[in-house]
C-alpha atoms as a printed R data frame, in Angstrom:
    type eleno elety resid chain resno       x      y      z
1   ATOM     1    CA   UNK     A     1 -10.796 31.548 32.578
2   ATOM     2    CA   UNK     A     2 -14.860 30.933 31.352
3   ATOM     3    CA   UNK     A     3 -15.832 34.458 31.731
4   ATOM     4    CA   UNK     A     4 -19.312 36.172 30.407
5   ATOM     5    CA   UNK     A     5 -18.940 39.406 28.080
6   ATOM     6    CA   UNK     A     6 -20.117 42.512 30.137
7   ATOM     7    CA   UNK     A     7 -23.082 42.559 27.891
8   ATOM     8    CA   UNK     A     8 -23.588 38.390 28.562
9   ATOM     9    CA   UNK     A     9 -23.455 39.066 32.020
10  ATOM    10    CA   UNK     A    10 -25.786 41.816 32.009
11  ATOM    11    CA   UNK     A    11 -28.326 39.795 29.747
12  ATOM    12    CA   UNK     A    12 -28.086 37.068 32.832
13  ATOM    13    CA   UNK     A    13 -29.060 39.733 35.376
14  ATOM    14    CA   UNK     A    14 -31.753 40.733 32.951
15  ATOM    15    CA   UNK     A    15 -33.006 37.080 32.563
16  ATOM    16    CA   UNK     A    16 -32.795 35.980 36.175
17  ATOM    17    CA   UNK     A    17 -33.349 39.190 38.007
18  ATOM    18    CA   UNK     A    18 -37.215 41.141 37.604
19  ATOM    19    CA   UNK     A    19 -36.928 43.924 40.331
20  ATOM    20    CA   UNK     A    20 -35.926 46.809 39.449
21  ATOM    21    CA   UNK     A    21 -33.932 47.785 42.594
22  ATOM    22    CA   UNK     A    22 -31.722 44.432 42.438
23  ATOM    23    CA   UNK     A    23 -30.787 45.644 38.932
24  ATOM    24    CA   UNK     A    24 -29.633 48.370 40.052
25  ATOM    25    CA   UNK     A    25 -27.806 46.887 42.767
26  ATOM    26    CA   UNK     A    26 -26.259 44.710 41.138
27  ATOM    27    CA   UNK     A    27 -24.811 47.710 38.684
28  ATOM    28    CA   UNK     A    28 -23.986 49.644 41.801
29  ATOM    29    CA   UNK     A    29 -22.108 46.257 43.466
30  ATOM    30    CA   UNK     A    30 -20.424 45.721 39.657
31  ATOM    31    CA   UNK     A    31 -19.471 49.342 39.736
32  ATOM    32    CA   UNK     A    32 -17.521 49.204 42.900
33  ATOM    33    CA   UNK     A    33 -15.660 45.925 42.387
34  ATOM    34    CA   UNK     A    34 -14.541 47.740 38.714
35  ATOM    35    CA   UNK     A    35 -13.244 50.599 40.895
36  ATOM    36    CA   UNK     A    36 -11.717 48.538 43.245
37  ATOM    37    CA   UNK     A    37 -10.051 46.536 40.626
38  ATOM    38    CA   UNK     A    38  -8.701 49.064 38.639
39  ATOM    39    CA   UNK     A    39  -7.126 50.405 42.131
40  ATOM    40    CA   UNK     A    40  -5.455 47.285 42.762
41  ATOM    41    CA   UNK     A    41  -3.635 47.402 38.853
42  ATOM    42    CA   UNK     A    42  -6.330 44.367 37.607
43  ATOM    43    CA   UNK     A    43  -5.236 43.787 33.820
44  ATOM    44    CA   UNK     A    44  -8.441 43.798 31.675
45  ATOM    45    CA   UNK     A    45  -9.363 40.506 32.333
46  ATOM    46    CA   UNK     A    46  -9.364 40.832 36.163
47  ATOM    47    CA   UNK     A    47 -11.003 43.683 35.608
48  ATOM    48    CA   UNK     A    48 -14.016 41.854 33.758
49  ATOM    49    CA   UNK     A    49 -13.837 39.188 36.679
50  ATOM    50    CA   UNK     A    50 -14.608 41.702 39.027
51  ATOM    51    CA   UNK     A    51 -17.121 43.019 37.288
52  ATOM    52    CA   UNK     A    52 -19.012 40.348 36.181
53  ATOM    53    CA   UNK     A    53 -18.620 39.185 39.869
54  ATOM    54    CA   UNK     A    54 -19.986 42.006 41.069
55  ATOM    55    CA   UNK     A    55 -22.800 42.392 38.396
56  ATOM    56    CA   UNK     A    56 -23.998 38.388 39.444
57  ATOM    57    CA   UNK     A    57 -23.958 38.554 42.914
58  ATOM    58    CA   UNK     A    58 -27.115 38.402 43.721
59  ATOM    59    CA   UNK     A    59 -28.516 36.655 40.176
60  ATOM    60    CA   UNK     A    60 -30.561 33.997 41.919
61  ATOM    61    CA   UNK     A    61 -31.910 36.631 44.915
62  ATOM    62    CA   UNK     A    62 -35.102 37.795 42.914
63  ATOM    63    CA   UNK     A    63 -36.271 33.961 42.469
64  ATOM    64    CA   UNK     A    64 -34.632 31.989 45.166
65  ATOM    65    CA   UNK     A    65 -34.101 34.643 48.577
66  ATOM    66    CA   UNK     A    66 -34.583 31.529 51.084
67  ATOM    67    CA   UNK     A    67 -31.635 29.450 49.447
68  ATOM    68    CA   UNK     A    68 -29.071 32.629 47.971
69  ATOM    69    CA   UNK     A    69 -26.640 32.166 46.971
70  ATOM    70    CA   UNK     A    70 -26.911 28.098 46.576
71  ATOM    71    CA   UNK     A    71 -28.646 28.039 42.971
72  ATOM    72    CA   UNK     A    72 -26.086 31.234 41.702
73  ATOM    73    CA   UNK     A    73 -23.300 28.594 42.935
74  ATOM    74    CA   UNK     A    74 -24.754 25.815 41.082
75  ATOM    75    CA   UNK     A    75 -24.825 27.830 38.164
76  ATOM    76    CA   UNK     A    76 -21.546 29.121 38.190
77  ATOM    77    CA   UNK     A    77 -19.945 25.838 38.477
78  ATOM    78    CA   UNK     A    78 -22.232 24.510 35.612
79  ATOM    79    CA   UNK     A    79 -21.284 27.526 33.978
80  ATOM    80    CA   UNK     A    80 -17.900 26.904 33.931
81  ATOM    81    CA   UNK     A    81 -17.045 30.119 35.759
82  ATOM    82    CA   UNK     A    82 -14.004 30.632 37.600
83  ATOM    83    CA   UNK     A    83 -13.247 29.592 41.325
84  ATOM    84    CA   UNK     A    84 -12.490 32.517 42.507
85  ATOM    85    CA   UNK     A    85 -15.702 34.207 41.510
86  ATOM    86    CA   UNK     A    86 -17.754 31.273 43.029
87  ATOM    87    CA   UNK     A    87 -15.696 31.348 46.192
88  ATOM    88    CA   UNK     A    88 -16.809 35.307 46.495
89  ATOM    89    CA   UNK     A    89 -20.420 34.919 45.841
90  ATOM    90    CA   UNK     A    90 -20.680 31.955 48.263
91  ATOM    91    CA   UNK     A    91 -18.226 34.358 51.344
92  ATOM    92    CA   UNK     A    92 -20.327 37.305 50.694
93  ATOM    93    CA   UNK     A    93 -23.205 35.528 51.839
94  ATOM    94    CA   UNK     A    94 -21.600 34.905 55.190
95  ATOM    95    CA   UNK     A    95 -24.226 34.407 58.033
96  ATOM    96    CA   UNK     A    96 -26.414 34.331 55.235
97  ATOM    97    CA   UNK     A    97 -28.844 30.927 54.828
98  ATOM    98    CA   UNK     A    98 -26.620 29.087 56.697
99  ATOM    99    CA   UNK     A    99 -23.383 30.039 55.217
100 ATOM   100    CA   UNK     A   100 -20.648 30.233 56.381
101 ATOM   101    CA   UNK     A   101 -17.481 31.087 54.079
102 ATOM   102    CA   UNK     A   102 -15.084 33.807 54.754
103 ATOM   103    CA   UNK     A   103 -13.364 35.288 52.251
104 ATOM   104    CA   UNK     A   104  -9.831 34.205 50.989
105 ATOM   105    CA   UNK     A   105  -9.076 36.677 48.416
106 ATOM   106    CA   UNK     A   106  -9.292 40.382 47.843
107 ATOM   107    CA   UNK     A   107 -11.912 39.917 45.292
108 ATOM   108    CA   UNK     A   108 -14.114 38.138 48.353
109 ATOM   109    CA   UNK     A   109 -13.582 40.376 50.656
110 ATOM   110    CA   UNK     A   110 -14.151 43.514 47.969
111 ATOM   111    CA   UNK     A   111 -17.632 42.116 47.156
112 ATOM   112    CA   UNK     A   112 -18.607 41.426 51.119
113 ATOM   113    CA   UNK     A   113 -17.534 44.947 51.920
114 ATOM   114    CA   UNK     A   114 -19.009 46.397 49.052
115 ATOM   115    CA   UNK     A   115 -22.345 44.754 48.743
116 ATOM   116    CA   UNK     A   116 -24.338 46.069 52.049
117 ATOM   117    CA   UNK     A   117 -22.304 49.335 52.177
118 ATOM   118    CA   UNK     A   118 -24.224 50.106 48.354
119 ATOM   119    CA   UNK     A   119 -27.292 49.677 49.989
120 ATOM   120    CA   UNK     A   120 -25.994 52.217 52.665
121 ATOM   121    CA   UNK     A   121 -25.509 54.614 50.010
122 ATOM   122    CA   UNK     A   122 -29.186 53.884 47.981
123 ATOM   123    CA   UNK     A   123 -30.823 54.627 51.194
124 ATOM   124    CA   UNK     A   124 -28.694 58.002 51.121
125 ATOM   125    CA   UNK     A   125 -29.072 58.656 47.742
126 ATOM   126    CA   UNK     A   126 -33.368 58.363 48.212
127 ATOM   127    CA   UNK     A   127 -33.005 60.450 51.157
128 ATOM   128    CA   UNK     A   128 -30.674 62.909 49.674
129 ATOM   129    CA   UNK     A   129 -30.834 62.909 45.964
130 ATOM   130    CA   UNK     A   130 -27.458 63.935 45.003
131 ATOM   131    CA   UNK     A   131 -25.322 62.696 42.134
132 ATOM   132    CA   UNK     A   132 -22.669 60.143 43.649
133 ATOM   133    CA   UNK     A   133 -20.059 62.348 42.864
134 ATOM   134    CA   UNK     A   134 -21.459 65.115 44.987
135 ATOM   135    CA   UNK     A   135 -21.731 62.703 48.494
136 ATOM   136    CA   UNK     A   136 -19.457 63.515 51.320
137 ATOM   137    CA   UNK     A   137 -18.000 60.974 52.391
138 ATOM   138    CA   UNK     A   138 -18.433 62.176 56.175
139 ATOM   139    CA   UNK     A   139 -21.992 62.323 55.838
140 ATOM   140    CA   UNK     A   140 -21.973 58.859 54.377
141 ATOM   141    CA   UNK     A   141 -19.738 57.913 57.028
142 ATOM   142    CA   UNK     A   142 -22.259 59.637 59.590
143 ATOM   143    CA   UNK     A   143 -25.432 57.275 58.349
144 ATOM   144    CA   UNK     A   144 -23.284 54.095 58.499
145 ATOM   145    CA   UNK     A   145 -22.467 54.900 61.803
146 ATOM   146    CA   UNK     A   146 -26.565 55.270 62.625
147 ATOM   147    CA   UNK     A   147 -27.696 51.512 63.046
148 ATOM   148    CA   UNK     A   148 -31.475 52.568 62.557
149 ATOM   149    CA   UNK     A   149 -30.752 54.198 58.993
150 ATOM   150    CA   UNK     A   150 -31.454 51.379 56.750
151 ATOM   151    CA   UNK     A   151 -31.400 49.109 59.596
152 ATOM   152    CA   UNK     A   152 -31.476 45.661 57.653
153 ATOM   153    CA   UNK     A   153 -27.869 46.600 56.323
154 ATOM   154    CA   UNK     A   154 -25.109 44.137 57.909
155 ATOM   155    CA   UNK     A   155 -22.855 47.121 59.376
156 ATOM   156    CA   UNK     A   156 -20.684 44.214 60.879
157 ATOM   157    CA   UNK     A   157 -19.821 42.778 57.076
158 ATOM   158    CA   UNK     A   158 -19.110 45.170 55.575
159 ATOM   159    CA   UNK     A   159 -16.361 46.071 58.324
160 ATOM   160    CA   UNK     A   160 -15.448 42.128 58.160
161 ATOM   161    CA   UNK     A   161 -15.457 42.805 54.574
162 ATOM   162    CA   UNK     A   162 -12.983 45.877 55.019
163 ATOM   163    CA   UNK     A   163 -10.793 44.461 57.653
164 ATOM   164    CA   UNK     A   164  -9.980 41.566 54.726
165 ATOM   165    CA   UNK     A   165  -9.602 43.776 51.768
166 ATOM   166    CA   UNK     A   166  -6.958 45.779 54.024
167 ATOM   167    CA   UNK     A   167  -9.008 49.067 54.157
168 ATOM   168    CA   UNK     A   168 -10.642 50.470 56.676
169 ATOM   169    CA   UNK     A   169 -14.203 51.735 56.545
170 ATOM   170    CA   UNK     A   170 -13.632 55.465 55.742
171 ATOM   171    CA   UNK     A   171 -11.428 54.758 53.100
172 ATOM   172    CA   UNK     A   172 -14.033 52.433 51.757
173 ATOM   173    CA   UNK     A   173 -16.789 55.119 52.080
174 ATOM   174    CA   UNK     A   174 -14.568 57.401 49.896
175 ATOM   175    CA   UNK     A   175 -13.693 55.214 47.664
176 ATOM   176    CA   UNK     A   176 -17.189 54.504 46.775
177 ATOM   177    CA   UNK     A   177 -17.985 58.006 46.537
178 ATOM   178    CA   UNK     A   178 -15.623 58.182 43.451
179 ATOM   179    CA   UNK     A   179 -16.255 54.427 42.521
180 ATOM   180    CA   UNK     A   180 -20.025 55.524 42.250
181 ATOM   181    CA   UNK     A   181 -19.668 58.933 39.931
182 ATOM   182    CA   UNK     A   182 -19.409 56.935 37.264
183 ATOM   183    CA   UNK     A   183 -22.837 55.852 37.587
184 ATOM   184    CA   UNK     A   184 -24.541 59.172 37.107
């Protein structure tokens, strides 16, 4: 498996990716699918898939929003990167630009419920600056559950997302919450 180091992959999100919040997204999205792999008993090289899978996401976003994920694909595959990481970027984009992938795996369905429900928890965060560790999970839980907080956040993939990874949303909330202290 073709694989970027961790410190490959993050000079790729530094190349491709200018704004400063989809950096940090993209750490928050890499974060999670770590977690979530580690949960699951990934050895270390599923472990770096998920990462890296997480961390490039959204590499092409910055430059290409109207087409995402289409030139990320196009790079993965030229890439040489694994499948299964291609097959997640292009499923977490469902409804996105036309596509229309669902996810086959649990490291598809990990990155579609985890990359809108980190932007749930940046909105929280500005609003209530709080280390990650410190979040309840209820009060999380309480702003997903309010469609006009951070109202361009898909509430509907990320339960998609959920419903595929086999958890349901309030265990996903709470496992972010832990997922996410090691952030700060």
């Amino acid at each position: 498996m073709k694989l970027p180091t961790i410190e490959e992959a993050h000079a790729l999100l530094d190349q491709h990716v200018a704004d400063e919040y989809q950096r940090h997204h993209a750490r928050m999205v890499a974060t999670a699918m770590l977690g979530y792999a580690k949960k699951f008993g990934e050895d270390e090289q599923g472990q770096l898939l998920w990462y890296v899978t997480g961390l490039l996401h959204d590499v092409d976003f910055d430059k290409h929003p109207e087409t995402h994920p289409a030139q990320s694909l196009g790079w993965f595959k030229e890439w040489g990167y694994p499948d299964e990481l291609i097959h997640a970027v292009e499923a977490h984009a469902y409804g996105y630009n036309g596509f229309t992938t669902l996810p086959q795996t649990k490291l598809a369905a990990a990155l579609m419920a985890c990359d809108e429900m980190s932007g749930i928890f940046y909105a929280y965060k500005k609003m209530n600056p709080v280390p990650y560790a410190q979040m309840k999970a209820s009060s999380v839980k309480k702003k997903f559950a309010t469609p006009t907080f951070a109202s361009r956040i898909e509430r509907p993939v990320i339960v998609r997302g959920c419903e595929a990874l086999g958890v349901t949303v309030d265990e996903h909330i709470a496992n972010l919450v832990s997922f996410f202290a090691e952030l700060e």
